[in-house]
N, C-alpha and C positions, 0 to 999 in steps of 0.2 A: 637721091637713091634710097631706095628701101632694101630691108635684108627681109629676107624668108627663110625662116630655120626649116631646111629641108628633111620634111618628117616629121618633122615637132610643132610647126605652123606660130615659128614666132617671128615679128618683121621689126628688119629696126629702118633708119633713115640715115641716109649720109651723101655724100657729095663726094668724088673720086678727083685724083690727079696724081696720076707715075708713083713713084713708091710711096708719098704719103700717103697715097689709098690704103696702104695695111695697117699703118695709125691711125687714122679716118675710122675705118672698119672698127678694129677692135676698140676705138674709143667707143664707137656709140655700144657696139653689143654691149662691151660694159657697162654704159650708163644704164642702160634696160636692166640688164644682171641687179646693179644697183638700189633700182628702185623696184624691183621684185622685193628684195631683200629686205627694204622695208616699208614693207606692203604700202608701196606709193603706184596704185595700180594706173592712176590717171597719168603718169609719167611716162611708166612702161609703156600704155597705148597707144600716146603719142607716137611712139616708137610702129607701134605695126604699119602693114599697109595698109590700104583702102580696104583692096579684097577680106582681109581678116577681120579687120573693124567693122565690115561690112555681116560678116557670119558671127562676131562674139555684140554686135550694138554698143556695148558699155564697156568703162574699164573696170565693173565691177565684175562682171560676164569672162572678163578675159585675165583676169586675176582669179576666180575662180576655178576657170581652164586649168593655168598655169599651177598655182598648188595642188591641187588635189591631180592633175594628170605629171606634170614634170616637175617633182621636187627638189630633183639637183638643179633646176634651174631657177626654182620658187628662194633656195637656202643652200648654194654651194658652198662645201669647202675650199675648192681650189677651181682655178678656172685659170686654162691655158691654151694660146691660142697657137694653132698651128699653121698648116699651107696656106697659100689663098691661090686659088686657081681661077686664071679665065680662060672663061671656053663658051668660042661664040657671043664674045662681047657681052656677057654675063660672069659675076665674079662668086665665087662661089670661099669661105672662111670655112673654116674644119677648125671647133674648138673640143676641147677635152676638160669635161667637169667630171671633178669626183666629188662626189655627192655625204653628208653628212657621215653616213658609213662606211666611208673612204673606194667604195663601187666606181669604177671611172664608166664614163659613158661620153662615146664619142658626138658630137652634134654638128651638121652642116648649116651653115646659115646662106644664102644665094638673093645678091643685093640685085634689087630690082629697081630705075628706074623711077619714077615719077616726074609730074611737073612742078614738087614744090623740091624737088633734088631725091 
């Protein structure tokens, strides 16, 4: 599975099953969060989908994105994960970062399929 930050155009990967899917989930956004955090951008990209990797080429490209356009997600203070909805067989994670200057900012991530999971 891939996630797609809805609006924010960040994807991460996971593999779903019954309620460990909301560990699953917020395990990987985490690990992405993580390696933003120290500007491990080849990690993070691992983490998007095709379509993204496809529009940024590089993970220097997509690290670049990522600080300079989303810096509560580049360097959060707090990161907390909320609902996960599905709807229509699409799973949609609602996280809440508040960002260095304590700003909260709501973010959707919406996991997507693939065939490497």
């Amino acid at each position: 599975m891939r996630a797609i930050l809805i609006a924010f155009a960040f994807l991460t990967a996971v593999t779903f099953g019954a309620k460990a899917q909301d560990t699953d989930i917020q395990t990987v956004i985490g690990n992405q969060i993580e390696a933003f955090k120290v500007d491990d951008f080849d990690t993070a990209f691992t983490f998007a989908s095709p379509n993204i990797q496809g529009i940024f080429r590089t993970p220097e490209n997509f690290g670049r994105m990522v600080s300079q356009g989303y810096p509560m997600v580049w360097r959060p203070a707090a990161v907390e994960y909320l609902e996960l909805e599905e709807r229509g067989g699409q799973y949609f994670q609602r996280v809440m970062i508040t960002d260095q200057s304590g700003r909260v900012h709501l973010l959707g991530y919406a996991m997507l399929e693939t065939e490497n999971g």
